[in-house]
N, C-alpha and C positions, 0 to 999 in steps of 0.2 A: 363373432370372433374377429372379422376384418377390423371393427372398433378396437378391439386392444390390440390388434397388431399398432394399426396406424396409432394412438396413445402410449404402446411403447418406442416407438421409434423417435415421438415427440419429446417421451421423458430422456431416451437417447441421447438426444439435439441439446435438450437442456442440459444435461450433463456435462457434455463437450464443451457446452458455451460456458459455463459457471469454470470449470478447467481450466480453461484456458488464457492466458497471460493476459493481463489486463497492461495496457503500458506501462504503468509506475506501481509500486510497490508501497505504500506510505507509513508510517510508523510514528505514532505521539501526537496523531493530530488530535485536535479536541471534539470533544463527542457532538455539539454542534456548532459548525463553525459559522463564521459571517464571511461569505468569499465575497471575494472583490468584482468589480465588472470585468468583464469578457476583454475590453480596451485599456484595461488600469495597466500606468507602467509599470514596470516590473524588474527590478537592476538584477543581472546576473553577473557573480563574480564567478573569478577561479583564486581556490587558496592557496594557489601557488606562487601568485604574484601579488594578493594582498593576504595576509595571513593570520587577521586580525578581522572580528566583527563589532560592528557599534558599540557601545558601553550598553547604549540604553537600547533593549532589543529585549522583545517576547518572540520565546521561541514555541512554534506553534508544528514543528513533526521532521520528521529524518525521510527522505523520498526514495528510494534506485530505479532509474528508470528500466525496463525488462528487456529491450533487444529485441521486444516481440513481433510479430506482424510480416512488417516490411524492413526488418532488420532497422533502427530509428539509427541512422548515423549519426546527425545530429540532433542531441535529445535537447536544445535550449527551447523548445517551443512545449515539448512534455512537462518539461521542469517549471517554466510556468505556470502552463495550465494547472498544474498542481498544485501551484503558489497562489495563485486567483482560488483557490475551490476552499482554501483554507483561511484566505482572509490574510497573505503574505504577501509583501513585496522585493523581499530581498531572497535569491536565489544562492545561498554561497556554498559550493560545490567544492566536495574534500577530497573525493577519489571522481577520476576517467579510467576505466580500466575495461579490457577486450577479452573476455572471457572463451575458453579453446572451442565449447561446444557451445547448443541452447534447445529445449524442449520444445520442438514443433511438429503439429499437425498428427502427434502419437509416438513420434521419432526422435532420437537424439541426431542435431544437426550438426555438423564440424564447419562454424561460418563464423567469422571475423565481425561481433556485431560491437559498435562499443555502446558502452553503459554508465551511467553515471552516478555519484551518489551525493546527495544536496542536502545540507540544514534549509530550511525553509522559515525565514524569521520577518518577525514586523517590528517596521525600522520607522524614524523620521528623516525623512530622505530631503535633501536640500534640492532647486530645481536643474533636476539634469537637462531637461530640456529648453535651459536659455539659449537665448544667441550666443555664438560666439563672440568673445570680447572684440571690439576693434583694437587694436595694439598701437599707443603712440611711439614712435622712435625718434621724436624731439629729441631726448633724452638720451640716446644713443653714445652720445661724445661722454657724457659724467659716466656713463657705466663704462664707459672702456678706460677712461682715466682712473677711476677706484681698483676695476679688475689688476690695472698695471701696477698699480699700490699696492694690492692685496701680492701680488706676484712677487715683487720686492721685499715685502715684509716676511712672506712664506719660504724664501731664498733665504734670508737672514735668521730664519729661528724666531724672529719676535714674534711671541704666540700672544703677546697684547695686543698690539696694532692686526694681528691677524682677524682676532677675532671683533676689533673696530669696524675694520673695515667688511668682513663679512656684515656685520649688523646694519652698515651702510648699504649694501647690493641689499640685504632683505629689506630695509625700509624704503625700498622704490614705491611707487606707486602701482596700484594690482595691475592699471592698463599698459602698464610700461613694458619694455622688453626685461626678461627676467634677468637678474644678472651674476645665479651664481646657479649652479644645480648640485644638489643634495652629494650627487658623487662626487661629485671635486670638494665639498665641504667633507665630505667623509676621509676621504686622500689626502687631504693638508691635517686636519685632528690625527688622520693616523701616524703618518711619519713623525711631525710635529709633538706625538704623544700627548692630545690634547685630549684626554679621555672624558672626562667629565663632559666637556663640551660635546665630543662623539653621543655621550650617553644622552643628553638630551638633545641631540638631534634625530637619534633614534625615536626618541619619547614622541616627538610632534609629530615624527614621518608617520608612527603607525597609528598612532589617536588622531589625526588629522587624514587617515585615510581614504576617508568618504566623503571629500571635501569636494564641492562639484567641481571646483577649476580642477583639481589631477585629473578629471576624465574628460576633458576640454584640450587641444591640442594648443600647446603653449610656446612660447617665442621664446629659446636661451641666447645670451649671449653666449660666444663659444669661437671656436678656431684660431683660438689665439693662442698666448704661450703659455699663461697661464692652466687651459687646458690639456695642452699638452704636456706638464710638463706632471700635471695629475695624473694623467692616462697612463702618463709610465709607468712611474710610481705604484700606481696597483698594478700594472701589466707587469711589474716586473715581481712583486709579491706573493701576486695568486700565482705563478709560477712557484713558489715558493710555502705555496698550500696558506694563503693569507689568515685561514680562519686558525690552524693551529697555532699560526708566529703570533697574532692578536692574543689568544688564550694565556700564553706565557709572558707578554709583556704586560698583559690587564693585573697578572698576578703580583707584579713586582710593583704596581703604580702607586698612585694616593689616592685610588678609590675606598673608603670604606668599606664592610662585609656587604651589606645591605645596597650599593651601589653594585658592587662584584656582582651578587647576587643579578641585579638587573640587568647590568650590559650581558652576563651570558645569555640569558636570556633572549634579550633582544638580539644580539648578535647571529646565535642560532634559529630565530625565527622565520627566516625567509627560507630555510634547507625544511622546516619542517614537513611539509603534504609533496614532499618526493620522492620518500618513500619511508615504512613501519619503523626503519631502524631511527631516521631522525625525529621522526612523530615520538617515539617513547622519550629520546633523550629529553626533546623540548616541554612536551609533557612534566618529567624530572623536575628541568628548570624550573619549570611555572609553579608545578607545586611545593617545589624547596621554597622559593622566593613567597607564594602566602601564608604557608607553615610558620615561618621565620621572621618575616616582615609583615606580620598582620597588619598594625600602625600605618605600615607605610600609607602616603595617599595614595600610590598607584596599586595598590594589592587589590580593591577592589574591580580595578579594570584590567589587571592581570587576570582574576577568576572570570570576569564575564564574557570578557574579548575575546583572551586566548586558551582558558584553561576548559572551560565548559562546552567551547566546541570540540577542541582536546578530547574531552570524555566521552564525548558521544561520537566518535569516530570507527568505531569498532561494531560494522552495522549488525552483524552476526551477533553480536552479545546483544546490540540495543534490539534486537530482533527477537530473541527469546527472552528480554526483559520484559519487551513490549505482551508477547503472547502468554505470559504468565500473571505479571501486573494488573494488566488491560482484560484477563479475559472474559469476568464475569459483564464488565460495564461495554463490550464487544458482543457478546449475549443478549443481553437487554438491549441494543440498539438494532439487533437483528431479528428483535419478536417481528410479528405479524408482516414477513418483508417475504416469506415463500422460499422453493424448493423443492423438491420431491422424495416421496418416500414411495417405503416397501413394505405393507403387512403381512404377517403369516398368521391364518388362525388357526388354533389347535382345539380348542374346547366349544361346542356352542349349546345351542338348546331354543325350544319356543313352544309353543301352542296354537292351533287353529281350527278352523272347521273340521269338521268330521266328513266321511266319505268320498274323499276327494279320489282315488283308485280303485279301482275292479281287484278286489282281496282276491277273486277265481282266477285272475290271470296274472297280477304279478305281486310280487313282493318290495317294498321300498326300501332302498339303501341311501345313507347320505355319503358323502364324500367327507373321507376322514380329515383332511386340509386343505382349507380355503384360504384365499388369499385377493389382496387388495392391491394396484399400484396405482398412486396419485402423483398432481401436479397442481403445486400450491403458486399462484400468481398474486403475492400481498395476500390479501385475507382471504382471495376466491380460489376455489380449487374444483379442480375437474376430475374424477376415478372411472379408472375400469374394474371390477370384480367379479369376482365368481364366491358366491356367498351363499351357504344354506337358509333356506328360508326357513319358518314357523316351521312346516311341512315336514315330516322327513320324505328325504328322497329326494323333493324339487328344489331342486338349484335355480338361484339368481344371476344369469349372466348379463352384465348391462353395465350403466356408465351412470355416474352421479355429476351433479352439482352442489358443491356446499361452501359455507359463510364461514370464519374462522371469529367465533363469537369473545374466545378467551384464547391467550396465548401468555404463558409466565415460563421459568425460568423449568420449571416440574411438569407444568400442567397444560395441555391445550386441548379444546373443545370446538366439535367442528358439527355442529347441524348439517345435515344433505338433506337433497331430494332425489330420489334416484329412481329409474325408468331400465328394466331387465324385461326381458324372455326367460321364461323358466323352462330346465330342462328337467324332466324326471328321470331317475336312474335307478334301477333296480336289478330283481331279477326273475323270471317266469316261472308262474307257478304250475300252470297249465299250458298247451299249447295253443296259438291264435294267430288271427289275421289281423294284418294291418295294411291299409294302401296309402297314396300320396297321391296329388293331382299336379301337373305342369302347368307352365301358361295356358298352352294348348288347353288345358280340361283332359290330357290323357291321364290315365289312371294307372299308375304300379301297383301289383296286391305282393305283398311277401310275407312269409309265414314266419313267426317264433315257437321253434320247439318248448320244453319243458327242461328248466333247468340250467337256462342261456340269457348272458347279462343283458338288458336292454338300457337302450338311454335313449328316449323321446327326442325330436326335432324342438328346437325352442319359440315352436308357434304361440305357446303360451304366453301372455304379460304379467306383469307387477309392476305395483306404483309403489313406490316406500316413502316413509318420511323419518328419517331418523337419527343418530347423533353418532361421531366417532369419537372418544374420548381418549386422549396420549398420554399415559405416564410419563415423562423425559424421566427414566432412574441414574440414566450419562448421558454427561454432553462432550466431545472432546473436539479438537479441533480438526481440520480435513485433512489429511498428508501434513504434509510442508507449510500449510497454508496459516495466515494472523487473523485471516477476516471471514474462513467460511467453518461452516462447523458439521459433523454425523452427530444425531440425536439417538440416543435404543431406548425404545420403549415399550413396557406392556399396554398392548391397546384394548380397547375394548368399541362393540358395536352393536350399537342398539335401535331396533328401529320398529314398526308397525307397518305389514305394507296386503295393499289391495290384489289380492292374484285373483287371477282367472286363470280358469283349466281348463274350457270348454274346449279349446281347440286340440288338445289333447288327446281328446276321447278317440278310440271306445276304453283307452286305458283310465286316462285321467278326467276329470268332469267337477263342475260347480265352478265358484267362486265366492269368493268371502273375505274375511280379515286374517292375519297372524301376524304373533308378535313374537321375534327371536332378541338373540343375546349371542355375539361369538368372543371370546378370547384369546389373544395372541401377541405375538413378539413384531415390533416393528422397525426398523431402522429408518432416518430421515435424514435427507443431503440438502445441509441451508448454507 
């Protein structure tokens, strides 16, 4: 009996541990992945501030890191690791959000943990890790002389020469000091009403995203008046809710529909992952703009960029897509990987030698349910049970080891070898003596009236060799859970096993072969 104590307390342990919060949460990975090394870089974005992904991008699963453990304040090192397990180098992360409680240790906890939730994609990444450029400032004097041109031409409305002379600052050289930044070009096309030219500047900023010089600390020219005189100019607009005055001047411009269509778009993009309200508008956009603009060239990279991360934003839906979709090929990846179950048997039956009990002194009874609990480690499994043997009356109590020879989707098959103490249980037919001995050699003698249940110490052995066979008739998935699964099945247990009874006596006596059969209902947690 101490063996199944200690066997259930291990099935316990494993319970707790298979429960319990694993760091990330993963969803769409592919069923076997190529990960990357342990040292492989690994870019992590935030969609907040780049709000677009590569064009060219295989998206390999959706992650949330779980808050578990040690509460992971910052989960960029989770996020990773789960990017490397899947063969991913780009981390682009849609939601950060602090959830009020978290399920620890048996308890609901009230702890501030935060949590993240990440596309996980493989990219061609250009090299982030070069040296920083050296920056020549020869050149210094022509960019301030163009800048003061550009400032004059931008003073006067002449949106020709404005846009000369921007094209002059872009055509410096890459190691030069830069000489115009994207805000200030945004702030002269705005007032200026230079929309077309807004609209592809948009187009490069976010297709040019992942460009390695933007994540390279860069040299602007700037503090001059030209700068400020842009700074106002939106300082004084966004006071003025910039993005709605834009919407109503776009509307009256000389963009085409199909143009329209795109600068809303782009325009709203950078509000998008700050929160559900702007995420659906943007969403809208992107899909009016492919609905409509199939043709266009950029509709392809509107779907892959922005529209497809778009869709898989909403982890709770990709979550039950994933656990419905996914669950049969979630199943077949989880054969022969372990678990543990629970048998119950209700029907059994066998045959063996003959006079193994004193008929003048008792009567054999078996135990109307028996029952099994195992622990499957991959294909090797360890049980404790209590089993009727051939016999009636003698019980199997003891522990097996067995080989998990078949495992499918219905069906699994498990040979053991299994080593019991039998105990006999019945009830007296007559009255009699029985004693005990101690280490000592002292002797107890105690008497069984006539009529009174008896059950034998389990001095007796068996050896068995035998087979458990699982019907899986349901499989469904574990609570809440995507990745583990309860199996119910009719089991069945067949075996052949060597007893001895000598030690038994004066009740029970001999030794020989029998072969049982039990039937019953099993549950299994994989």
């Amino acid at each position: 009996m101490k063996f199944l104590c200690h066997l259930f307390f291990a099935v316990c342990a494993f319970a707790l541990a298979a429960c319990s919060s694993a760091p990330y949460m993963l969803l769409n990975a592919p069923a076997k992945p190529t990960p990357l090394d342990s040292n492989a870089f690994v870019l992590v974005v935030n969609a907040t501030e780049i709000p677009v992904i590569p064009q060219e991008n295989t998206y390999l699963g959706t992650v949330e890191t779980s808050g578990s453990g040690n509460c992971v304040e910052n989960s960029a090192d989770e996020l990773k690791n789960a990017a490397r397990s899947v063969g991913a180098n780009l981390v682009y992360i849609k939601d950060v959000f602090v959830p009020s409680s978290r399920f620890s240790s048996g308890l609901i906890e009230s702890v501030q943990c935060k949590r993240a939730r990440a596309d996980l994609l493989k990219v061609e990444l250009g090299d982030f890790k070069q040296a920083p450029m050296d920056i020549d400032s020869s050149g210094l004097e022509s960019v301030i002389k163009i800048r003061d041109e550009l400032l004059d031409a931008y003073r006067r409305g002449d949106t020709a020469e404005v846009s000369q002379k921007i094209a002059e600052l872009d055509g410096l050289p890459p190691n030069s000091v830069h000489g115009i930044h994207d805000a200030e070009k945004f702030g002269i096309y705005h007032e200026l009403k230079m929309y077309r030219a807004m609209l592809q500047l948009l187009i490069k900023t976010f297709k040019n995203a992942y460009d390695p010089l933007n994540f390279q600390d860069v040299v602007y020219a700037g503090n001059d008046s030209l700068m400020a005189q842009t700074k106002e100019y939106i300082n004084k607009v966004a006071s003025q809710t910039l993005y709605g005055e834009m919407v109503k001047d776009i509307a009256n411009s000389d963009l085409d529909d199909s143009e329209m269509r795109e600068m809303m778009l782009l325009l709203h993009l950078p509000l998008t992952y700050w929160n559900r309200k702007a995420l659906d508008e943007t969403k809208y956009f992107a899909y009016e703009f492919v609905q409509k603009d199939a043709a266009h060239p950029d509709a392809e990279w509107v779907q892959k960029s922005i529209l497809e991360p778009l869709n898989r934003a909403n982890f709770k839906k990709l979550f039950e897509k994933d656990r419905t979709e996914n669950k049969e090929t979630k199943i077949e990846n989880k054969l022969y990987t372990g678990g543990f179950g629970v048998n119950v048997y209700f029907l059994g039956g066998g045959f063996g030698y003959d006079g193994y009990y004193r008929e003048d002194m008792v009567k054999p009874e078996s135990y109307p349910i028996n029952a099994e609990i195992y622990l499957q480690i991959k294909r090797f499994s360890i049980s404790g049970e209590l089993i009727n043997s051939a016999l009636k009356g003698v019980m199997n109590l003891g522990f097996s080891f067995g080989y998990v020879v078949y495992d499918s989707r219905n069906l699994k098959i498990r040979p053991y070898v299994g080593f019991s103490g039998c105990i006999f249980n019945g009830s007296t037919t007559n009255p009699f003596y029985d004693s005990t001995h101690d280490d000592y050699d002292h002797s107890t003698y105690y008497g069984y009236p006539a009529g009174e249940s008896y059950e034998s110490p389990d001095r007796n052995t068996a050896f068995t060799l035998g087979v458990n066979v699982d019907y899986k008739f349901g499989t469904a998935y574990l609570f809440g859970s995507n990745s583990k699964f309860t199996s119910f099945s009719v089991v069945g247990k067949f075996g052949l096993s060597q007893l001895d009874l000598e030690e038994g006596y004066p009740v029970t006596q001999g030794s020989g072969f029998g072969a049982f059969f039990a039937i019953g209902l099993g549950v299994y947690f994989w």
